[in-house]
Predicted model as a PDB file, atoms N, CA, C, CB and O in Angstrom, pLDDT in the B-factor column:
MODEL        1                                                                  
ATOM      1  N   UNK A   1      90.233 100.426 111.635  1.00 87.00           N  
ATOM      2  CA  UNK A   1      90.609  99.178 112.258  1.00 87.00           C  
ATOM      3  C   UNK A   1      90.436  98.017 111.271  1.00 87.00           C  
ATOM      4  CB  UNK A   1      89.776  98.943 113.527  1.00 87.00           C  
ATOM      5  O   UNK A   1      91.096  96.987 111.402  1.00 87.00           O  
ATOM      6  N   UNK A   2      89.465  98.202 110.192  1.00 92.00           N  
ATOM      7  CA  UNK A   2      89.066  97.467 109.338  1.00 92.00           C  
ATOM      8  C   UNK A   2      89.657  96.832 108.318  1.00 92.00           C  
ATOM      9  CB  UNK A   2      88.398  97.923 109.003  1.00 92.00           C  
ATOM     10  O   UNK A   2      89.471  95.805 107.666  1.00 92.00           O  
ATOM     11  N   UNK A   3      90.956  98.348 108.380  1.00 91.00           N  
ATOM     12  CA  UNK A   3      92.102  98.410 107.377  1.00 91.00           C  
ATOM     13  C   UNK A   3      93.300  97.862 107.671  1.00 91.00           C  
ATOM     14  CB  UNK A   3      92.415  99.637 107.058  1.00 91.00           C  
ATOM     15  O   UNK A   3      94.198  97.433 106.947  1.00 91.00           O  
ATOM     16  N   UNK A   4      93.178  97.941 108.856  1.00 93.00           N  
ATOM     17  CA  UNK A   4      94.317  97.379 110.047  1.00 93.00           C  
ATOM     18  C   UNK A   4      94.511  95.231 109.449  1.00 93.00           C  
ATOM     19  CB  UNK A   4      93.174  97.691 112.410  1.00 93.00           C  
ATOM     20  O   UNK A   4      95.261  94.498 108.803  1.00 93.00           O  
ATOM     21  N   UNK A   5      93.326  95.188 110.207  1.00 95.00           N  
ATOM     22  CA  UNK A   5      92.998  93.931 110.251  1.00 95.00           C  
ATOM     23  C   UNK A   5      93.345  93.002 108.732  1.00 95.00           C  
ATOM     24  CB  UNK A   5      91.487  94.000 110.667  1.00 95.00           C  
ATOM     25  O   UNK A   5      94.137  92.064 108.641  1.00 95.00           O  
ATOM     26  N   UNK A   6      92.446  93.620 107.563  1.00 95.00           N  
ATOM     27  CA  UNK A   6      92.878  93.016 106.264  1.00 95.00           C  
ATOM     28  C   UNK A   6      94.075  93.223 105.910  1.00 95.00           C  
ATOM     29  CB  UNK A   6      92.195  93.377 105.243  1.00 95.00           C  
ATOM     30  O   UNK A   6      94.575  92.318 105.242  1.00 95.00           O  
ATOM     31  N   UNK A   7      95.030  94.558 106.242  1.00 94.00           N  
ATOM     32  CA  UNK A   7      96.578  94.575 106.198  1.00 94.00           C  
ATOM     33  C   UNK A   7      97.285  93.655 106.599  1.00 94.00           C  
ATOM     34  CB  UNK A   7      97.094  95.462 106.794  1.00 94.00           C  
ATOM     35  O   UNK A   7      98.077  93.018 105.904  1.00 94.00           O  
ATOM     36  N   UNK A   8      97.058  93.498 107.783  1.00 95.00           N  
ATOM     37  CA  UNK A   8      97.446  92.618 109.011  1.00 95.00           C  
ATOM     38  C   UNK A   8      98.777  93.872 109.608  1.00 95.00           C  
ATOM     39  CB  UNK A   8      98.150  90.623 108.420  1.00 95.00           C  
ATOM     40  O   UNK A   8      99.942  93.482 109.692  1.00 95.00           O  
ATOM     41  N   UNK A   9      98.544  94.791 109.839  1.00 96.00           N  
ATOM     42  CA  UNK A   9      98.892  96.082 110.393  1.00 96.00           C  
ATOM     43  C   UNK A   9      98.949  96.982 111.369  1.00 96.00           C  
ATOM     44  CB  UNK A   9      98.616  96.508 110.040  1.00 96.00           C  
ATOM     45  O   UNK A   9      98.012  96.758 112.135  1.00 96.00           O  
ATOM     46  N   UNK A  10      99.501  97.773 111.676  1.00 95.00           N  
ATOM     47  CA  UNK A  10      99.143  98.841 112.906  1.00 95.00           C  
ATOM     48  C   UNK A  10      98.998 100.560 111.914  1.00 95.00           C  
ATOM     49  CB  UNK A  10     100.868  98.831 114.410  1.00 95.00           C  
ATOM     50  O   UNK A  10      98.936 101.609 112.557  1.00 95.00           O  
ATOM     51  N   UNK A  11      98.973 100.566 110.789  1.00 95.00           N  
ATOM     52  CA  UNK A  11      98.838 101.716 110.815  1.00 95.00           C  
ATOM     53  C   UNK A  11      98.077 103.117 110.610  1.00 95.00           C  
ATOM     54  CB  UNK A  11      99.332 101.640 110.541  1.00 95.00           C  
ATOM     55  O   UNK A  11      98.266 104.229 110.117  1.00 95.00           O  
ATOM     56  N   UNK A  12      97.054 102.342 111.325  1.00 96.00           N  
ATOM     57  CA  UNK A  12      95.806 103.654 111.796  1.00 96.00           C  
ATOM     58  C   UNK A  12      95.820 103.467 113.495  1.00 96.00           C  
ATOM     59  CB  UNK A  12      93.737 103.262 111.020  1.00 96.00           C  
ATOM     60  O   UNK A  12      96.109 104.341 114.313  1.00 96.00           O  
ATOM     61  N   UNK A  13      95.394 101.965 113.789  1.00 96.00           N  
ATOM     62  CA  UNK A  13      95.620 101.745 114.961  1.00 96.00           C  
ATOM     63  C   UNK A  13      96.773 102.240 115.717  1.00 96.00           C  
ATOM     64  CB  UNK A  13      95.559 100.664 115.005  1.00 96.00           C  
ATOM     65  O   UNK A  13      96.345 101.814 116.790  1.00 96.00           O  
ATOM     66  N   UNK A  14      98.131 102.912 116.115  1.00 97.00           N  
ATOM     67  CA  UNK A  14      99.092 103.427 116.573  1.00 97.00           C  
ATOM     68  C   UNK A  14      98.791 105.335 116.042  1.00 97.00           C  
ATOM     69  CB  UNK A  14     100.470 102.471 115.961  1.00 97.00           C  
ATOM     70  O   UNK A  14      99.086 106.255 116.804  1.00 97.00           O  
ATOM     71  N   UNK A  15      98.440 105.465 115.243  1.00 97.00           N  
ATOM     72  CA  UNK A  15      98.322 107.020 115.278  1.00 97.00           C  
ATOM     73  C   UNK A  15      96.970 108.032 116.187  1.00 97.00           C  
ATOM     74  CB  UNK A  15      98.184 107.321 113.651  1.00 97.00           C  
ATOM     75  O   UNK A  15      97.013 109.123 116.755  1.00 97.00           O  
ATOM     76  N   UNK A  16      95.528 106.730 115.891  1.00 97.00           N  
ATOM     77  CA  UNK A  16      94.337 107.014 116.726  1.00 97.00           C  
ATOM     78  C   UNK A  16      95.067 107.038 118.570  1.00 97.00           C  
ATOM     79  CB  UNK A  16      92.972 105.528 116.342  1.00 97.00           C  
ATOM     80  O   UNK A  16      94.926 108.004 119.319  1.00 97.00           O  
ATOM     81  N   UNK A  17      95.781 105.798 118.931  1.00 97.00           N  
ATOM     82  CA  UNK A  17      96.071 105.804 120.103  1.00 97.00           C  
ATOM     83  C   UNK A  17      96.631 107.059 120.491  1.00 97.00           C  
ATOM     84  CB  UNK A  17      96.789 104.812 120.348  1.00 97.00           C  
ATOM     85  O   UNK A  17      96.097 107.868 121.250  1.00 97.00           O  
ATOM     86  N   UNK A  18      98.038 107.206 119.772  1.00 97.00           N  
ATOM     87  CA  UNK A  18      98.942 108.347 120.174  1.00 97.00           C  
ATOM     88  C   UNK A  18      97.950 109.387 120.161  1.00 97.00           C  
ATOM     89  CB  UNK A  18     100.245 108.657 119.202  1.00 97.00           C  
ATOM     90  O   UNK A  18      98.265 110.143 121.081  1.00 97.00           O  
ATOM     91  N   UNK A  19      96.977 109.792 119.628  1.00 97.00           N  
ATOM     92  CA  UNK A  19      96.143 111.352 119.641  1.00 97.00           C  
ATOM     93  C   UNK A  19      95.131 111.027 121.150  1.00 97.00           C  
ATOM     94  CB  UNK A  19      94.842 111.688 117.756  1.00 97.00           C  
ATOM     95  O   UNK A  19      94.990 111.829 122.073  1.00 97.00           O  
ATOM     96  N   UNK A  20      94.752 110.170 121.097  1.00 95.00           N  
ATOM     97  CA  UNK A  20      94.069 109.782 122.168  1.00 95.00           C  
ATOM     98  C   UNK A  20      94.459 109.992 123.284  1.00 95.00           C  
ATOM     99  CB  UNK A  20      93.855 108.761 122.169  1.00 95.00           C  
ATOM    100  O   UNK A  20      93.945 110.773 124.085  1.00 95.00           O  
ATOM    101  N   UNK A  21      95.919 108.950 123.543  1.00 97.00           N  
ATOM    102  CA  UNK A  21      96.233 109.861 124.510  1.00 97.00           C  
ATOM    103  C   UNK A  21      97.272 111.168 125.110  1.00 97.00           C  
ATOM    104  CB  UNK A  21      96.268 109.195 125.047  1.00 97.00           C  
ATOM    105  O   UNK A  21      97.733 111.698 126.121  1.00 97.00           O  
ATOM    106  N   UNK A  22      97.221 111.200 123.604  1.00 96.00           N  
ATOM    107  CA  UNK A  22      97.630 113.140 123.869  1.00 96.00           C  
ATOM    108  C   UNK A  22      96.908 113.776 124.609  1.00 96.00           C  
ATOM    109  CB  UNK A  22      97.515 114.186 122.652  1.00 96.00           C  
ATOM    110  O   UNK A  22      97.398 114.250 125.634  1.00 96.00           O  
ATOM    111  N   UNK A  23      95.496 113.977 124.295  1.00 95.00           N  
ATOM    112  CA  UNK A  23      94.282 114.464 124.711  1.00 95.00           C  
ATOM    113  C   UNK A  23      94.050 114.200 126.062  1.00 95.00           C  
ATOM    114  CB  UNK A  23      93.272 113.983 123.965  1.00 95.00           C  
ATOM    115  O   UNK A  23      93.789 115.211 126.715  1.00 95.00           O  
ATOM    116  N   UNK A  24      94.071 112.799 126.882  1.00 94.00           N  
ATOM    117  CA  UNK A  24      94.524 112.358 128.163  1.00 94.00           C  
ATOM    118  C   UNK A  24      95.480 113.327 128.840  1.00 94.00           C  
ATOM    119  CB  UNK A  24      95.163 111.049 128.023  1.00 94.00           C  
ATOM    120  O   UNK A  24      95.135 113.975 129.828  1.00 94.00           O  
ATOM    121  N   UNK A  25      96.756 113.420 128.261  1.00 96.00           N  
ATOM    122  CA  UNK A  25      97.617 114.056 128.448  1.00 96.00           C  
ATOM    123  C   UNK A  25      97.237 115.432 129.326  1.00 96.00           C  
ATOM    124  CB  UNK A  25      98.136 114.156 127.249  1.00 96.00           C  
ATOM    125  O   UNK A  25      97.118 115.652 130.532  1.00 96.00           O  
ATOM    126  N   UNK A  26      97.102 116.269 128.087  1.00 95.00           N  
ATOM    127  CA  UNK A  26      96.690 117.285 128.114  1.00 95.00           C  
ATOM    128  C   UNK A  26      95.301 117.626 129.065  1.00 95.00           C  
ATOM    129  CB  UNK A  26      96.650 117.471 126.875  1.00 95.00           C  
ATOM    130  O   UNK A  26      95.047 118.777 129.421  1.00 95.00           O  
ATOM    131  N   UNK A  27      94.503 116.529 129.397  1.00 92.00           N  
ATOM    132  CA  UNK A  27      93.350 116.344 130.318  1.00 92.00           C  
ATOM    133  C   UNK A  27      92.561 117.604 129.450  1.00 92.00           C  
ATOM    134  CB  UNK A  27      93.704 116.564 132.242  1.00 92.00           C  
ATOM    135  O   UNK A  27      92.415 118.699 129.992  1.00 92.00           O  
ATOM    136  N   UNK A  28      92.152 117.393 128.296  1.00 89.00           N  
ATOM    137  CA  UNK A  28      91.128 118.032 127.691  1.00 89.00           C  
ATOM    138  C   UNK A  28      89.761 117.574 128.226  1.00 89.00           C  
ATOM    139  CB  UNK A  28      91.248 117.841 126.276  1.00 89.00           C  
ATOM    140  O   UNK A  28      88.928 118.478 128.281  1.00 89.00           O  
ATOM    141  N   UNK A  29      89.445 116.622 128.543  1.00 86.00           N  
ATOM    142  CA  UNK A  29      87.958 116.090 129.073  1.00 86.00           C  
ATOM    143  C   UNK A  29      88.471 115.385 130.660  1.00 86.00           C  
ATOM    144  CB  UNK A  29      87.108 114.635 127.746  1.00 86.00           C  
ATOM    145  O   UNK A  29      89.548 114.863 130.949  1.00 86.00           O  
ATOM    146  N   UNK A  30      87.266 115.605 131.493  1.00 85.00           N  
ATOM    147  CA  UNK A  30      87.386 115.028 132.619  1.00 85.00           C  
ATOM    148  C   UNK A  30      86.232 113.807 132.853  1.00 85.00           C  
ATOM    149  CB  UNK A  30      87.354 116.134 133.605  1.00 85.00           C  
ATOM    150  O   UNK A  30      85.386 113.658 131.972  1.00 85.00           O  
ATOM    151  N   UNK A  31      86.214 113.166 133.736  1.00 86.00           N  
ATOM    152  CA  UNK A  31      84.859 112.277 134.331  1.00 86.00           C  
ATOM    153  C   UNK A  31      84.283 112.887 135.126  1.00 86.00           C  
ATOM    154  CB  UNK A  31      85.024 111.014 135.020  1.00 86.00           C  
ATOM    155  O   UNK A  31      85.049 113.471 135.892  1.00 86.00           O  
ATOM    156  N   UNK A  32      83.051 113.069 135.359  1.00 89.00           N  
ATOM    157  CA  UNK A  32      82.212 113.512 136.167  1.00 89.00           C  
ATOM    158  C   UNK A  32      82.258 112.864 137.421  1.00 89.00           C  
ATOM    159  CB  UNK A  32      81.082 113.478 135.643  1.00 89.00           C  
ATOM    160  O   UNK A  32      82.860 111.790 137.412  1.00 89.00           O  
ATOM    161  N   UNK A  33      81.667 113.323 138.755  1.00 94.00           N  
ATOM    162  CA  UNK A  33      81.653 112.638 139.833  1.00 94.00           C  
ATOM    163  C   UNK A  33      80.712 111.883 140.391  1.00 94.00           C  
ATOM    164  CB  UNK A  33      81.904 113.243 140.514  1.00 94.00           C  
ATOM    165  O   UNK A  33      79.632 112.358 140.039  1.00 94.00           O  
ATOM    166  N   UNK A  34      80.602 111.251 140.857  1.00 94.00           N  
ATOM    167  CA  UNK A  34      78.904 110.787 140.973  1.00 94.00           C  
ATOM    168  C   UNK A  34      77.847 111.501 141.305  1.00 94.00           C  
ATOM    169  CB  UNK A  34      78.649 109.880 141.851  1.00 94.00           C  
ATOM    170  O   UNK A  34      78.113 112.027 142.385  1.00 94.00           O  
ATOM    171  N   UNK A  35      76.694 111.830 140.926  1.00 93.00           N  
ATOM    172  CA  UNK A  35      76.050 112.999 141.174  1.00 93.00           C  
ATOM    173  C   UNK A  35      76.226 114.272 140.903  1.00 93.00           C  
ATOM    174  CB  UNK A  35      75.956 113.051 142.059  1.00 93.00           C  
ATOM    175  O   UNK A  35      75.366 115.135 141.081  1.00 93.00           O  
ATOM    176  N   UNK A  36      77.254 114.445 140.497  1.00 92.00           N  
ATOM    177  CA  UNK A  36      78.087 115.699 139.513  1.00 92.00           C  
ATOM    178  C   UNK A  36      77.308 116.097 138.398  1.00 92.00           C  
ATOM    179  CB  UNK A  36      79.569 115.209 138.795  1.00 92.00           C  
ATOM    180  O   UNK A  36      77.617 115.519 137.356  1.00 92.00           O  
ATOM    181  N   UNK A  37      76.401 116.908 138.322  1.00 89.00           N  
ATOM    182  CA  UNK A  37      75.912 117.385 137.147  1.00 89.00           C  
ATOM    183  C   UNK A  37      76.252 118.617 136.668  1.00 89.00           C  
ATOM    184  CB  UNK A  37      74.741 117.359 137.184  1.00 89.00           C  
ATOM    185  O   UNK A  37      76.186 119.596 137.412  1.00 89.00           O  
ATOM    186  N   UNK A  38      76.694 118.731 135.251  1.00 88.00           N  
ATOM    187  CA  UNK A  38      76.592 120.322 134.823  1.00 88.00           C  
ATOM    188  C   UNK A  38      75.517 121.266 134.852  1.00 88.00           C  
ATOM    189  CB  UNK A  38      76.851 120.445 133.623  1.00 88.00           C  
ATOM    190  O   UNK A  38      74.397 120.759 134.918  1.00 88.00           O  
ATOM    191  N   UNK A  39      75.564 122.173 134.829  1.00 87.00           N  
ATOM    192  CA  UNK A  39      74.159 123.685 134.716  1.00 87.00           C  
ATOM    193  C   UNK A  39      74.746 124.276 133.216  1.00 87.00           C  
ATOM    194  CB  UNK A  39      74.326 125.491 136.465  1.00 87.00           C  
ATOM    195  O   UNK A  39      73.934 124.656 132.372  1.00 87.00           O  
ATOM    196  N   UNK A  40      75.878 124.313 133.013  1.00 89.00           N  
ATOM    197  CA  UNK A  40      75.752 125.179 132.102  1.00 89.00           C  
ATOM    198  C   UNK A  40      77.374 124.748 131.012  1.00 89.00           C  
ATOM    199  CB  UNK A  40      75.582 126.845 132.961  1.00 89.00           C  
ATOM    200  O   UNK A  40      78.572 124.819 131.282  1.00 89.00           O  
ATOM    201  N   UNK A  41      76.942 124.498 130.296  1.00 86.00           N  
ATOM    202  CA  UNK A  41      77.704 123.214 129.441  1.00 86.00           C  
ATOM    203  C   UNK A  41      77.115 123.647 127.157  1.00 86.00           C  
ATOM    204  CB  UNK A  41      76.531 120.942 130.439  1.00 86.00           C  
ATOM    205  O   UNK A  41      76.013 123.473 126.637  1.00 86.00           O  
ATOM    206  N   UNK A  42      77.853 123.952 126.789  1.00 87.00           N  
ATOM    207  CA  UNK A  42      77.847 123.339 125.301  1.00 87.00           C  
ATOM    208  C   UNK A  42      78.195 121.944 124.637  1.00 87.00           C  
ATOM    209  CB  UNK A  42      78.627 124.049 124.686  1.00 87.00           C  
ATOM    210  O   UNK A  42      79.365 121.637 124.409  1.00 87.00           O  
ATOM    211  N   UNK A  43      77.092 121.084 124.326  1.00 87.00           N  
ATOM    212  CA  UNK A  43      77.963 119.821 123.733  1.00 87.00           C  
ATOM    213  C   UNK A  43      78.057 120.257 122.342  1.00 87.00           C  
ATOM    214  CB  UNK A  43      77.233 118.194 123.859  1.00 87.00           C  
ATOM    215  O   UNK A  43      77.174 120.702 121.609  1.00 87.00           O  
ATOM    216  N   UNK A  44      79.597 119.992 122.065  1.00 91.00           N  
ATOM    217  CA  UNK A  44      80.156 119.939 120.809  1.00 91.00           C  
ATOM    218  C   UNK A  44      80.556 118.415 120.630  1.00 91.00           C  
ATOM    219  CB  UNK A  44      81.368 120.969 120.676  1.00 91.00           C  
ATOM    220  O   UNK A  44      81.225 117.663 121.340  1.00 91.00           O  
ATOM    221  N   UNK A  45      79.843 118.218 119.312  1.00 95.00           N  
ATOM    222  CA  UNK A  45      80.503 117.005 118.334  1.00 95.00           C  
ATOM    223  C   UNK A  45      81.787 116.836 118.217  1.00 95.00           C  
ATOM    224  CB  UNK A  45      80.196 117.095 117.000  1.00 95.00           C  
ATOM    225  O   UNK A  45      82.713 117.630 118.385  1.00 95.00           O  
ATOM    226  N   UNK A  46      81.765 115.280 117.788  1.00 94.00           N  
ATOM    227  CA  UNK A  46      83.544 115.103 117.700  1.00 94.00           C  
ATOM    228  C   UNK A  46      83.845 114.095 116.425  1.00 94.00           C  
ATOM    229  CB  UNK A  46      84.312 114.242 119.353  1.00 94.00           C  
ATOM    230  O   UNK A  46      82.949 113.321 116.091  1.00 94.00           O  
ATOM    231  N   UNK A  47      84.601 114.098 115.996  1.00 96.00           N  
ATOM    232  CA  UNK A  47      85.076 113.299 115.425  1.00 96.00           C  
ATOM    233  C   UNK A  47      86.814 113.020 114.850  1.00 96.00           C  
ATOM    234  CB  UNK A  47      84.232 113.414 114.681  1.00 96.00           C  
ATOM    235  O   UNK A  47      87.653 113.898 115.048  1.00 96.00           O  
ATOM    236  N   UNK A  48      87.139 111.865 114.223  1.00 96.00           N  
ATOM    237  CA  UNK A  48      88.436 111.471 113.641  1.00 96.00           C  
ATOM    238  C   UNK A  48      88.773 111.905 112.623  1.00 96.00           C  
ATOM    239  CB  UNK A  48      88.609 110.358 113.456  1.00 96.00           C  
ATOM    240  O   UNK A  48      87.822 111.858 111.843  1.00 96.00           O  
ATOM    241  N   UNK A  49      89.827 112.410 112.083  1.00 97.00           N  
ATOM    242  CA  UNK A  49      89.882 112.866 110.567  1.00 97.00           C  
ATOM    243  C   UNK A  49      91.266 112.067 110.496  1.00 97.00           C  
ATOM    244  CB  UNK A  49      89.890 114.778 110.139  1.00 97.00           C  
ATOM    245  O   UNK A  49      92.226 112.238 111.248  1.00 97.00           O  
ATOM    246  N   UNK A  50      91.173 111.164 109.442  1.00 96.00           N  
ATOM    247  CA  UNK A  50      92.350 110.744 108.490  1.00 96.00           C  
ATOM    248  C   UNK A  50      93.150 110.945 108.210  1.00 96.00           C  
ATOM    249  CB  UNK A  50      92.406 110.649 107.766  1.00 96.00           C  
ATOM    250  O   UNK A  50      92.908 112.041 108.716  1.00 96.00           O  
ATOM    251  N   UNK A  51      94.735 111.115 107.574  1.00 97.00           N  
ATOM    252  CA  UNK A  51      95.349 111.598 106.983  1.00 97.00           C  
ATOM    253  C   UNK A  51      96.571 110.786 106.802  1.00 97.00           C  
ATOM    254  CB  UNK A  51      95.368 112.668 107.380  1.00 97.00           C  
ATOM    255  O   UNK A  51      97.043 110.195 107.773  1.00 97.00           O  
ATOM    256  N   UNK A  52      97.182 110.703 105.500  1.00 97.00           N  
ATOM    257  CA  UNK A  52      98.866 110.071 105.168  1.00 97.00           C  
ATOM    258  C   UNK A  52      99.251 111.111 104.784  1.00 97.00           C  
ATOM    259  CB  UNK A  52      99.272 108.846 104.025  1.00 97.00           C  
ATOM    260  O   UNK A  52      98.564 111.677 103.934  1.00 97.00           O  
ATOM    261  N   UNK A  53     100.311 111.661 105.192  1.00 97.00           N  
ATOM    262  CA  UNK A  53     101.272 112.865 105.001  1.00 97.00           C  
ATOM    263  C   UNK A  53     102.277 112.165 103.747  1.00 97.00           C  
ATOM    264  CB  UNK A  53     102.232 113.337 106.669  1.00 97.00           C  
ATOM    265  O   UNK A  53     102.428 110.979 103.454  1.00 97.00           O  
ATOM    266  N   UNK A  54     102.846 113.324 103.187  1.00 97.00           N  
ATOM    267  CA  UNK A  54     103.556 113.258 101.826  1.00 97.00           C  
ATOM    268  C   UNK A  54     105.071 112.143 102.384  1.00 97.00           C  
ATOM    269  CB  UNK A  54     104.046 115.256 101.154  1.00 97.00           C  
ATOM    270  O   UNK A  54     105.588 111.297 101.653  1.00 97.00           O  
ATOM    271  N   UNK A  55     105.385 112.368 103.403  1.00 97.00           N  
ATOM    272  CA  UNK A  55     106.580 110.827 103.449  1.00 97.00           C  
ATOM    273  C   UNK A  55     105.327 109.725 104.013  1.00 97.00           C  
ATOM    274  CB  UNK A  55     108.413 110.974 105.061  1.00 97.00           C  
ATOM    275  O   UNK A  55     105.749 109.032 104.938  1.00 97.00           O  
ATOM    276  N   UNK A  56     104.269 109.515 103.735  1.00 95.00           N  
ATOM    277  CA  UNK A  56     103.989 108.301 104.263  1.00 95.00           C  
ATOM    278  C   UNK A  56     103.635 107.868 105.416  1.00 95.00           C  
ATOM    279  CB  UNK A  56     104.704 107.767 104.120  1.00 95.00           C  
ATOM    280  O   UNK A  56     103.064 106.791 105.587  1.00 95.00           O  
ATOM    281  N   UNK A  57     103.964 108.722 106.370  1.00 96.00           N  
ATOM    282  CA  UNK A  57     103.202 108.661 107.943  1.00 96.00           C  
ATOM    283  C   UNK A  57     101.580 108.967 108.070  1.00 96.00           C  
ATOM    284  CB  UNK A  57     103.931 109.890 108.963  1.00 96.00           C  
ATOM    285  O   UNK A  57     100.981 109.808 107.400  1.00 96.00           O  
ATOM    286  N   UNK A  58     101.031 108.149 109.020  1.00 97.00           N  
ATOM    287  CA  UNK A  58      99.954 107.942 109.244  1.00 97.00           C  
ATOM    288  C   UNK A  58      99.767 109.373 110.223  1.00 97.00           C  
ATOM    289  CB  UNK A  58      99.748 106.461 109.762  1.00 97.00           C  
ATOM    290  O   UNK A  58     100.803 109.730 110.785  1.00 97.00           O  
ATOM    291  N   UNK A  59      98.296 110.373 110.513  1.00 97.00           N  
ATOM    292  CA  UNK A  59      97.786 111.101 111.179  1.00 97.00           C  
ATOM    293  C   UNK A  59      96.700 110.725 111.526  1.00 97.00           C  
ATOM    294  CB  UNK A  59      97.791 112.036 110.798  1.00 97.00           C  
ATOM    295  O   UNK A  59      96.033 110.242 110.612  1.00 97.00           O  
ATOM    296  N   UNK A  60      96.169 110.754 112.642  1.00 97.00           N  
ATOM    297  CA  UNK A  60      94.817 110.839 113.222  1.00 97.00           C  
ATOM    298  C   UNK A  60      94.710 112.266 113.989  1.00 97.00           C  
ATOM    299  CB  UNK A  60      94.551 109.549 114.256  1.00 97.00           C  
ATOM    300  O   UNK A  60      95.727 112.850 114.363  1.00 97.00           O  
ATOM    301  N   UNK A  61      93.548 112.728 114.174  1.00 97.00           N  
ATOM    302  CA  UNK A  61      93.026 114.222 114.928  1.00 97.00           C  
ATOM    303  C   UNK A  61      92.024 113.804 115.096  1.00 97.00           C  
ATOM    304  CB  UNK A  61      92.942 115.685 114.265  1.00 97.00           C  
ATOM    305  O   UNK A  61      91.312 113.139 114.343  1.00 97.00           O  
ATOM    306  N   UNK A  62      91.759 114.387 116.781  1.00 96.00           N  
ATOM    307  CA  UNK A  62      89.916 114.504 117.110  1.00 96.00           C  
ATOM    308  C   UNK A  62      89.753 115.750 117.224  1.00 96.00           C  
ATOM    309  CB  UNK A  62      89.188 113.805 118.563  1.00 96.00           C  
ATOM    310  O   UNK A  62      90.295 116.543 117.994  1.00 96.00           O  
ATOM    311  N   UNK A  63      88.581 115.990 116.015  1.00 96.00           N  
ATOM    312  CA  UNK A  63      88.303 117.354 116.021  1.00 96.00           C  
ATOM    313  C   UNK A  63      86.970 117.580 116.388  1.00 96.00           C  
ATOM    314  CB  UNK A  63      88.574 117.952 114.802  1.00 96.00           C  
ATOM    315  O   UNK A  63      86.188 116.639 116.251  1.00 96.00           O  
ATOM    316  N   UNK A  64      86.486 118.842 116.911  1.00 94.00           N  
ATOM    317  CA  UNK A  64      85.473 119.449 117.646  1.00 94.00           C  
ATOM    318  C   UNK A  64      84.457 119.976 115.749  1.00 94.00           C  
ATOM    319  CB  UNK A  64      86.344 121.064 119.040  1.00 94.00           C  
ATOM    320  O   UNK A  64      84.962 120.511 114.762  1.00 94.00           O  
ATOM    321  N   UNK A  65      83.359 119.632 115.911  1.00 89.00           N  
ATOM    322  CA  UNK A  65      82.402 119.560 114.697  1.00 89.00           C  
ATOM    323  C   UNK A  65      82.314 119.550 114.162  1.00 89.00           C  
ATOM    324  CB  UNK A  65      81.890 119.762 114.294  1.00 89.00           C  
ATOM    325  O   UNK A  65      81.165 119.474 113.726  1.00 89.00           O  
TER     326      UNK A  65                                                      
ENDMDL                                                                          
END                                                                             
């Protein structure tokens, strides 16, 4: 976003969104309900990985650890 801003740009900001809500999409994660607790659950880490592809397009991915 940091990169965004001193650019004066969208192009990290528009590729993070689009993956974001792919993931929505796809309803990979839900909200819990109130009082809704899990018993039996793995938390896996997450994070963003970067990428400019060879024509120049921006990638974002949220990947699992």
């Amino acid at each position: 976003m940091m990169l965004d801003a001193k650019n004066g740009n969208n192009l990290w900001r528009e590729p993070i969104e689009k993956e974001l809500q792919q993931i929505n999409d796809y309803k990979t994660f839900r909200i819990l309900n109130k009082g809704e607790k899990l018993t039996d659950f793995t938390r896996i880490p997450y994070h963003i990985v970067f990428d400019v592809k060879f024509d120049l397009r921006h990638k974002a991915r949220l990947v699992a650890g």
